[in-house]
Every structure is written in C-alpha cells, then in structure tokens.
MIZA-865868 format. One record per residue: x, y, z of N, C-alpha, C in turn. Coordinates in steps of 0.1 Angstrom, whole numbers, plus 5000, padded with zeros to 4 digits. Atoms other than C-alpha are relative to their C-alpha. Example, Ala and Ser with C-alpha at 12.3 -4.5 7.8 and 13.67 -1.06 7.14 Angstrom:
<sites>
500949885000512349555078500950125000/499149895000513749895071499250115008/
</sites>
This chain:
<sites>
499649994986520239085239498949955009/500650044990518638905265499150115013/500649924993516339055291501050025013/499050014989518938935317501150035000/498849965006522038995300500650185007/499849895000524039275315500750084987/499249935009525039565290501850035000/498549945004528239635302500549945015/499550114986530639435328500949944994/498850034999534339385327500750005013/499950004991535839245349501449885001/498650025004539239085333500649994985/499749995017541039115301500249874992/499650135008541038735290498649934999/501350075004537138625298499050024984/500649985019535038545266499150145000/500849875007534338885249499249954996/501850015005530538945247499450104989/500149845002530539315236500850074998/499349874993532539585229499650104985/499849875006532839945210501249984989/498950005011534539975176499750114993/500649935012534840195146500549994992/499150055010535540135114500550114991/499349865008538040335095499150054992/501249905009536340625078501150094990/499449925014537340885051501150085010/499049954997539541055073500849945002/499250044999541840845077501149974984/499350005010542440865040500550164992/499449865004543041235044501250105008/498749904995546041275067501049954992/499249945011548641435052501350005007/498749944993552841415060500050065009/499549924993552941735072499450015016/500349994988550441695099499649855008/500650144992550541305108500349995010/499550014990552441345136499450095007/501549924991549741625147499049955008/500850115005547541375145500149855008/499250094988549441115164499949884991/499550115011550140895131501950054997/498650005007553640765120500150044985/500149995011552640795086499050004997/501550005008550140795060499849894996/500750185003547940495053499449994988/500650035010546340355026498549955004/501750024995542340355031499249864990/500650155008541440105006500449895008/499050104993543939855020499349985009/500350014991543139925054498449955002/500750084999539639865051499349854990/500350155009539039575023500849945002/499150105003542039385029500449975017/499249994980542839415071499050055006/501349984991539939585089498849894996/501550125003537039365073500249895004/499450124998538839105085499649975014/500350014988538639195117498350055009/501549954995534739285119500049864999/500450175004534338945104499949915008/499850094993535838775128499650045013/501049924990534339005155498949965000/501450035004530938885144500049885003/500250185001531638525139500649945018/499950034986532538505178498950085012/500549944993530338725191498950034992/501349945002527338795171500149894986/499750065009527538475144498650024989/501550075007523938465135499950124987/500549895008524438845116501149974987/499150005016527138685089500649844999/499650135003527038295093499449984988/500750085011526238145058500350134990/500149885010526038495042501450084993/498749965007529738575033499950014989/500149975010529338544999498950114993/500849905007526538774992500650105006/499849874994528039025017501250054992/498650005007531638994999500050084983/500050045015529939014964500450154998/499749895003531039324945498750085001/500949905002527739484938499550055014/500249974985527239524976501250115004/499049904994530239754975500450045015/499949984992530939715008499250075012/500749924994527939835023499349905012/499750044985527839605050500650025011/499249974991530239725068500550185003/500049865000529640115062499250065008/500849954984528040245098498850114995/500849925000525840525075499349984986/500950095009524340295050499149915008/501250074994521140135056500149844998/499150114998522839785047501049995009/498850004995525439835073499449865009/500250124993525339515100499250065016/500349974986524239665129499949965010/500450074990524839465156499950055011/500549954992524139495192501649945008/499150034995527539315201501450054994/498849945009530139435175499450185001/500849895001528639795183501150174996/499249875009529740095161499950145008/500049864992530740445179498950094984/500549885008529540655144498249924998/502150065001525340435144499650055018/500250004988525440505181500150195004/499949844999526440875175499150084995/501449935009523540915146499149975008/501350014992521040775170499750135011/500149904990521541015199499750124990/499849885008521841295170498650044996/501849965001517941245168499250075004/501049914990517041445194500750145000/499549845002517241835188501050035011/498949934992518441905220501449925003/498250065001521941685218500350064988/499049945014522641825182499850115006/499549885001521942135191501750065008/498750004996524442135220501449944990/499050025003526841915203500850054991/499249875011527342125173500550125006/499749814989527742435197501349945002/498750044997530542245213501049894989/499250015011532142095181500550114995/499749855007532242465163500750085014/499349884985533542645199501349884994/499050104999536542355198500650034987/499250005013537142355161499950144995/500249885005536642745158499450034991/500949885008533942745134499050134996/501349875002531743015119499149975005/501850034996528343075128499149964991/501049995015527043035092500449865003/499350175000529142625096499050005005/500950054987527242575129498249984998/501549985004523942675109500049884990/500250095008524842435084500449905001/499950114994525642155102498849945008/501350084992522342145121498649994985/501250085015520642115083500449914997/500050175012521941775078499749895011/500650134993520141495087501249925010/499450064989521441285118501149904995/498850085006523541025100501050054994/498749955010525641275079500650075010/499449894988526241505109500849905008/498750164988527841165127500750024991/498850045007529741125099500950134997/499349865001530741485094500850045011/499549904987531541565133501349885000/498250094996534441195127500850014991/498749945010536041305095500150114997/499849875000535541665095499650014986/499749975017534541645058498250034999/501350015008531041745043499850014983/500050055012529841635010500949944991/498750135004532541385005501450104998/498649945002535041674999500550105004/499849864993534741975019500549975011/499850034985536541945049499850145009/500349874996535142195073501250015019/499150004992537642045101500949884999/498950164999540341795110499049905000/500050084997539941465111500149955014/499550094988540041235142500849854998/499950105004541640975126500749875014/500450124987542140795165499149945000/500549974993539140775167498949824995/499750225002539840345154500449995009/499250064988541540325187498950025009/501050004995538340275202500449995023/499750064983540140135239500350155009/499249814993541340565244498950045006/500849894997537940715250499749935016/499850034984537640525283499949845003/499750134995537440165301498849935008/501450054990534439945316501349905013/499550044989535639865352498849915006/501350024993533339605364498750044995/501449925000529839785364499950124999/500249854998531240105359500750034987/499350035011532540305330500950155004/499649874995535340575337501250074988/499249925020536040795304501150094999/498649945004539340955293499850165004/499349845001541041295294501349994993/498950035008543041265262501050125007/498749924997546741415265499750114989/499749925009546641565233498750094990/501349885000544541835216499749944987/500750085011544141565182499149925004/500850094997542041365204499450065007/500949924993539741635223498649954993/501350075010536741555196499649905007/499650124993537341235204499449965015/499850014982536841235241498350085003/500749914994533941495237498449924993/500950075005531741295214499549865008/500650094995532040975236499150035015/500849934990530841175264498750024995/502349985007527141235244500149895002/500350135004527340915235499249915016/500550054988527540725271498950095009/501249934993525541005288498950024997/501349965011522641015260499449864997/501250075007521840715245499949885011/500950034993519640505257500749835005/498950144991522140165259500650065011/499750004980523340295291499250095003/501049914989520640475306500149935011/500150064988520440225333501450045007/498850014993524340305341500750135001/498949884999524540695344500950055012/499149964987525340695377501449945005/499350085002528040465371500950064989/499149945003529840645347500950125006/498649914991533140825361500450104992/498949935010535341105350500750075009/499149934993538241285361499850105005/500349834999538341675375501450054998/498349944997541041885364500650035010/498649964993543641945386500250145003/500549844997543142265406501550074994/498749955008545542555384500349944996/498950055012546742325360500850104990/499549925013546342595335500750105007/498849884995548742835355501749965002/498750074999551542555358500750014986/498849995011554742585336500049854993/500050105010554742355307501349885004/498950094991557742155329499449945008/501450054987554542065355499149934989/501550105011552341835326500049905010/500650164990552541515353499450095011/501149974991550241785373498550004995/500550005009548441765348499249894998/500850184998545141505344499849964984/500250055014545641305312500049855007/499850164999544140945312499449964984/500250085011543840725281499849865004/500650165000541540385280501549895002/498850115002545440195269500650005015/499349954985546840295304498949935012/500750104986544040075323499849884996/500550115003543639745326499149955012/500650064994541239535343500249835002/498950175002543339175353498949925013/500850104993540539065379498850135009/500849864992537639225397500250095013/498749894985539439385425500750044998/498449975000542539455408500050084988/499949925015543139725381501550034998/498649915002546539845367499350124990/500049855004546940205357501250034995/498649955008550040305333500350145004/499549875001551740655339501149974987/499450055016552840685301500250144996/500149865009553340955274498750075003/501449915003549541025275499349985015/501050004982548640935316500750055008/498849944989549941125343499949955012/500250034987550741065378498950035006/501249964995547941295386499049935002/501350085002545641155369499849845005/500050134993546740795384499350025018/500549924986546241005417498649975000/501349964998542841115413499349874994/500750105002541540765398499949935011/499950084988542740575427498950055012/500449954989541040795452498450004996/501550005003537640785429499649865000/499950175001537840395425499849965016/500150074986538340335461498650065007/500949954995535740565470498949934997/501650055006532940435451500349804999/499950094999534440105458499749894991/500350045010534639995425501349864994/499450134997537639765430500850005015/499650024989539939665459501950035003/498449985005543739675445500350084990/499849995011545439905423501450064996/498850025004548539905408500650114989/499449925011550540205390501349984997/499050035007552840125363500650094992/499849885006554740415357501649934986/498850015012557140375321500450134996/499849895005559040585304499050034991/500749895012557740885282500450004991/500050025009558340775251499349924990/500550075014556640705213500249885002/499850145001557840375213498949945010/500850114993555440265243499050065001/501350025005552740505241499149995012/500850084990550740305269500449875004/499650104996551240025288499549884995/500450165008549039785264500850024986/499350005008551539875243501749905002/499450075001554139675260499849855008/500250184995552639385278498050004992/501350015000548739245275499949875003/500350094993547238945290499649904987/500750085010546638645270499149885001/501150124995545538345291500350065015/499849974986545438345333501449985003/498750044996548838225330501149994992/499450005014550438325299500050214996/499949875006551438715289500550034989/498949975011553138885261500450095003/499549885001555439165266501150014998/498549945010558639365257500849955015/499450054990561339185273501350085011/499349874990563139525285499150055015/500749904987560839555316499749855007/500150074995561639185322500950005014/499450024992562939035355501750064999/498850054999566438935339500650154998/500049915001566639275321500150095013/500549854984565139535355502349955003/498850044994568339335372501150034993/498749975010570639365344501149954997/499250155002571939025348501049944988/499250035019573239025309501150095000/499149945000575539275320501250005009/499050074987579039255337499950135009/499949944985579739465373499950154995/500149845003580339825355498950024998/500949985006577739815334498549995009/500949994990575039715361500250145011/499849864992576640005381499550094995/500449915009575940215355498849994998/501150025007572740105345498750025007/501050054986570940045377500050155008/499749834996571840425389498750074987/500749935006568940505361498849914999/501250125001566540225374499050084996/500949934997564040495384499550064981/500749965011563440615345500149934989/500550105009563040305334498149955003/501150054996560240165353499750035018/500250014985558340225388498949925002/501350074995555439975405499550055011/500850024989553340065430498750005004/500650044999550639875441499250025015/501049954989547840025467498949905004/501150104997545339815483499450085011/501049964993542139975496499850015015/500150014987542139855531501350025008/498949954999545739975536500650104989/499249915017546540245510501250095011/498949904995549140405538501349924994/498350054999551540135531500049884987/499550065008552340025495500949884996/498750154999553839715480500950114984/499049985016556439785452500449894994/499450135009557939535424501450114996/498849935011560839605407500149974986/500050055013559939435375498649984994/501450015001557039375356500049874999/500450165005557339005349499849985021/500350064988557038945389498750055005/501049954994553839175393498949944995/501250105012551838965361500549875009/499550144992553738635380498250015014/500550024991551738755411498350094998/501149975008548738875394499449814997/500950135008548138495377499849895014/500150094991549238335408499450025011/500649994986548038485437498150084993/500949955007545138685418498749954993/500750075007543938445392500149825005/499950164994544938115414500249894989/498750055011547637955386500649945009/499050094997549237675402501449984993/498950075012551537575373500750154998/498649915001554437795360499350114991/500549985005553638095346500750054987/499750015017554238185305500050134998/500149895002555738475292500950034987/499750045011556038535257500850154995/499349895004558538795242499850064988/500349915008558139065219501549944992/498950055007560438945190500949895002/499350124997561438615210501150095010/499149964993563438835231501350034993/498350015007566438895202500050144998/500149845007567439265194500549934988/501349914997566539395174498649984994/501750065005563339195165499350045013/500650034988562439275202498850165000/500449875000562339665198499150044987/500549985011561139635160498449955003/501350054998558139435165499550025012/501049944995557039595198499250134992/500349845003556839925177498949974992/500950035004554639715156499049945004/501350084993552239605183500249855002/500050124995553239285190499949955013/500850004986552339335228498550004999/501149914995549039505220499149904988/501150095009546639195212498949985007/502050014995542739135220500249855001/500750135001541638815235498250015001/500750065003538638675220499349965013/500550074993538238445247501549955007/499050024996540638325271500849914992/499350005011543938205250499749994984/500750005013542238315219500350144998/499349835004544338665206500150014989/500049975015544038845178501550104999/498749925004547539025162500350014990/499650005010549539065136500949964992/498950135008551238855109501350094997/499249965009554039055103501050005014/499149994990555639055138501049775001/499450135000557738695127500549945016/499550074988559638635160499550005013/501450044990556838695179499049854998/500650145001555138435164500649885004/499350124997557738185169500049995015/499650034985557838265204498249935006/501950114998553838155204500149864996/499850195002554637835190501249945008/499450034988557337795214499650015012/501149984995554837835241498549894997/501350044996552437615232498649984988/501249965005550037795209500349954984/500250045010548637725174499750154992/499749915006549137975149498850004984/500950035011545938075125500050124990/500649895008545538325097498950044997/501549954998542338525098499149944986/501050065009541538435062499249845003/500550135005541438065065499749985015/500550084997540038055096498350084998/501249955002537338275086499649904988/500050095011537438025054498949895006/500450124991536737725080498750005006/501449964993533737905102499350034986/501450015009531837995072499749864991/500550165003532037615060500049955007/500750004993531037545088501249825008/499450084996534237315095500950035016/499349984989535337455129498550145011/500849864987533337685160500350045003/499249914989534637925179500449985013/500050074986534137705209501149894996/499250115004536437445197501650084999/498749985007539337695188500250035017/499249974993541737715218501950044999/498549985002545237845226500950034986/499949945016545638035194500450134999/499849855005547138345183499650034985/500349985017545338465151500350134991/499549915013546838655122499650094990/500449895017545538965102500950054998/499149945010546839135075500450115004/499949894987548639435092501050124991/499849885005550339645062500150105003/500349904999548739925065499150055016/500649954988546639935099501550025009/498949994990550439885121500750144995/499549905002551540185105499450115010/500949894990548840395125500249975013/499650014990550540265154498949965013/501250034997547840095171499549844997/500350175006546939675175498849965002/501749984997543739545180499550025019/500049944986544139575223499250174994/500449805005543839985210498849994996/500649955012541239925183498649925009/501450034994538239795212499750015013/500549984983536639885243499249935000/501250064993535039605255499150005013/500449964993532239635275499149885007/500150164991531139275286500849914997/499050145003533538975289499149925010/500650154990532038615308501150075014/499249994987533738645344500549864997/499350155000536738385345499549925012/
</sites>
C-alpha cells in the first residue's frame, strides 16, 4: 500500500475495486444442521469441501489476480499442489496469503486479539451474548490470539467442541456495514444469528490499527427510544440496518432498502446522520416487500456498468404499471401498488419536499443519466431474461446480486442459464472463472484488457446459502468513475 493510497473510499458500486473485506468459509459452515438452518438464516445445508475447493478458491483467486496479482501470479501450481493442503488460503495458518487488498475479517480479528485489553473485553462480551460459564470465559482467554479468532467465528474449540453456534453469515461479508465515501457506517443486524457478527466487526474497525486514521469517521445507529417496550407488530420501529440494503451509486447519492432485515426506522435515523455529517447529498429509500425471496435490495437489482443494470423484472417499469394485464386485472392489482414497492428520494438541500418514482427501472434510468451523465440508452438486464418462471427461480439464486471487479467486469453465477443469455443479448462476453483464471496465470490475457464481461463460478453449493458475491464483500476502496 502506498504512502498516498487512501485505505478506505467508496464512492460507487462499479469503479475498479482496490480493496475490500472477505472471509473465507470456515468449519462452521460445515456444522449447520436441518433443524436449525433456518435459525441461522441458511436454506439448507452445504457441503464445506465443495464450497471451499471447488467455488470459493475460485473466487479468492480471482480476487487476487485483479487486485493484488503479485501475491499468486506465476505461483498457481505450487499453491494448488496437494501437499500444501490448502494452506494458502486458511486465514490461521502461517502460509495463508495475507494480503493487504483481498483482506481477511478472521487475520484482522487475531491481530487486534494481541492486545490483552480487547480480548479481555471481547471474551466478556462473547460469553454475556452466548451465555457462557465463567470457567469457558477462563478458557478462552488461554488460547493464543489466532485460535480465539477462529473459536469466537465457528463456535468450535479443538476442532470438535463446539462451545457455541456458529456464524455461518459471517461469508456475507457486505452485512456487517458499508464504506460511504470516507466514512464507514456499521450494521444493526435484524436477527439474533447475526449479533456476533455485528459485534466482532465493531473491535475490528474501532481497534485495529488499519483504520486508526478513520475513527471519527465511523458511524453507527442508536436504538430507537422504547423499542424494547413496543409490541412485536411495531419491528419497522425498530433499528435494523444490513450492509445489502445500501448502496453507494455516486458520491452524493446513496440508496437505502427497507427489506426483511432494514427498517423504516433505521432508513430514518441514517438519513438524518448522513446529512448531518454531510457525508452525501441525495438519498433514496427503496422500500420492498418483506419477504425471503428478496432479502435486500442487492438481492434484486445491482449495478454493473454506468449504464447497464441487472434486476428482477417484477419491480420493472412495464411490470409497477401492469401493462401485461387487461383493465380488471390492473384494477385489481394496482389497489396493492403500495406493498409491492415504494421510492423516495430526499435531497439534502430540500429534504421537506421529496421526489417519488413509481418504478425501479426509472430511478436506475435517472441515476445513470442524470447522476452518472449516460447519454446513450440505458441497459437493463433481467433476472432469468424476464420469462417465468426462470425470472423468480434464478433471482432466488442470486442472479441480481453480482460484484463488479471493475466497471462492466461482474462476477456471478453459472447456473442462473437465462440470465446469462440475457448478458449476451446485451452486449457482454461470457467467461468461466476456471479458464479465465487458466489465461491470467499463462500469462495470455490482463485484467486491464478484460471488458464487458460477466464471469462464471461454480455455484453448487455456495447459492444454496443464499447469498452472491454482491453479499460475499465489503469493499472498502473502488477508483472514482
């Protein structure tokens, strides 16, 4: 890292990623169980092998080779070889990669865990949270800083004891919070599987020493005065924000989702902390329904170039209107606009008097055009090509929720087919992670050279955990477009 180089600075979701936060699946994720995956906030149970040798590695790899190339150009073959068992890519092995740009939540957790007084606290408030004993809490502060990282994210000690849950979120790296610009403003998960979660990245940003220069710059919510006296009918009084429910589409302009896991509240009380500390200028709440299926709102659209989106084509123009339907059926349908979708978009220097949309495709329209200054028409790619039911099947598998690389450079998943077709109808070039990771390490293609591309991992077993690579990173520097 450069002396000049800022650490952390977002300031739209399509400039070339510099930086960001990841974690790589760990043993918990190979110990939830049926009965409590949906505790848990999994559809199912995964296969941990799979997930990381055959579809996560994939995606470090290629994380590296655009952002940090010098730590795995040429070397693929020794890092791959068997006898290395994978210890490149294991955050609490002394072989692991450790970069400064691909940067691991569990090497960034053992660092801080060096200094007595963060473990001490943080074990105090791990054991209060997870109700353990006092004799645990004693025997958690005898293990060395690296196992205690790895202990407080899979609950497990000595490979087999589990002394608490798992976090197995805690791959969805984009939840714990969001870099706005120069600022970073961290979560208040919804749900009590992701408290941990939420409580560990808090040491993290307020402790270690990569953001020391930016404590005054990190944000956070305040509960909501009485929440806990409100009737469980009152949760949108309630302050739940999740990383997937913000976006950053230009430096003055943020969207904010009201979803399953963000509340109005908590849209409330961002707005009024953002403006205050004048951290952008516009901001936009995209309230969806409350339901699994969406989750968050990078669950049904995400940016892919300045003038090119992907999203579920139920929250399109033609759709909101209901133009596919004859005179009843729009009577009928349009009488339940309100819990489908609401827009409204606040601007700083007038917050008395709101704009609204009625659609999402005209709010991304005037986002690329008036926003990102897009002359030409702008491109909007459908979740399954727009056909039921490939539309609703492959949003549920993340086919909204992709990472740009670099602007039209997205990463996703090979399994959502009529998504892909609608990328090559559009324009784009269609790569599989192997062969282009094949290409870069013979040294037959750069990263600078690849444009207008949607790239293909293996997605088995990671789409099952409901979750695409959008979810699976918090980046914390992109180039400004």
């Amino acid at each position: 890292m450069s002396k000049h180089e800022p650490v952390i600075k977002v300031s739209s979701e399509v400039g070339r990623l510099r930086r960001l936060l990841v974690h790589s699946p760990d043993s918990g994720l190979g110990k939830v169980v049926p009965s409590k995956a949906q505790d848990w906030l999994f559809e199912d149970i995964v296969h941990l092998a799979t997930i990381r040798k055959k579809e996560y590695d994939f995606y470090t790899k290629l994380l590296l080779y655009f952002l940090d190339p010098g730590l795995i150009t040429g070397k693929l073959k020794s890092i791959d070889a068997e006898k290395n068992k994978r210890n490149f890519y294991k955050p609490a092995h002394k072989d692991f990669f450790r970069s400064d740009k691909v940067i691991e939540l569990q090497w960034l957790l053992a660092e801080i865990l060096n200094d007595l007084e963060i473990r001490l606290k943080l074990a105090a408030s791990v054991c209060a949270i997870e109700n353990c004993s006092y004799d645990t809490q004693k025997e958690l502060l005898d293990l060395d800083p690296v196992s205690l990282a790895k202990t407080f994210i899979t609950g497990t000690l000595d490979s087999d004891r589990m002394l608490f849950a798992p976090i197995p979120n805690f791959i969805f790296t984009r939840d714990i919070g969001i870099v706005i610009n120069e600022y970073v403003l961290l979560n208040k998960p919804a749900k009590k599987a992701r408290t941990r979660e939420a409580l560990i990245a808090k040491y993290i940003f307020f402790n270690h020493p990569f953001f020391k220069d930016y404590q005054d710059k990190i944000l956070e919510l305040n509960d909501g005065y009485h929440h806990f006296l409100l009737p469980r009918e009152s949760d949108d009084r309630k302050v739940t924000l999740e990383g997937g429910d913000v976006m950053v589409v230009t430096r003055d302009h943020l969207l904010i989702g009201v979803s399953e896991r963000t509340t109005m509240e908590a849209a409330h009380q961002a707005i009024q902390l953002l403006f205050e500390k004048n951290v952008v200028k516009k901001i936009t709440v995209i309230r969806i329904p409350k339901k699994r299926d969406y989750m968050h709102i990078d669950t049904v659209f995400t940016q892919v170039r300045r003038d090119a989106w992907v999203m579920l084509g139920v929250f399109s123009k033609k759709s909101m209107k209901h133009e596919h339907e004859d005179s009843v059926q729009r009577a009928l349908e349009g009488s339940k606009k309100d819990e489908k979708l609401k827009i409204i978009q606040f601007r700083k220097k007038d917050i008395d008097n709101p704009v609204y949309f009625d659609n999402l495709e005209d709010l991304l329209t005037e986002i690329s055009r008036e926003d990102l200054q897009c002359g030409g028409k702008v491109k909007f790619i459908f979740s399954g090509n727009n056909e039921f039911p490939f539309d609703a099947r492959e949003q549920w598998t993340d086919s909204c929720n992709l990472l740009a690389l670099k602007e039209g450079v997205v990463l996703g998943y090979d399994r959502n087919d009529k998504t892909i077709e609608a990328f090559k109808e559009n324009g784009f070039r269609i790569l599989h992670a192997h062969e282009l990771i094949r290409d870069l390490e013979e040294g037959n293609v750069n990263t600078d050279q690849i444009k207008d591309t949607l790239i293909l991992m293996p997605s088995a077993e990671l789409s099952r955990a409901r979750g695409g690579f959008h979810c699976m990173s918090m980046p914390l520097l992109r180039d400004d477009l």
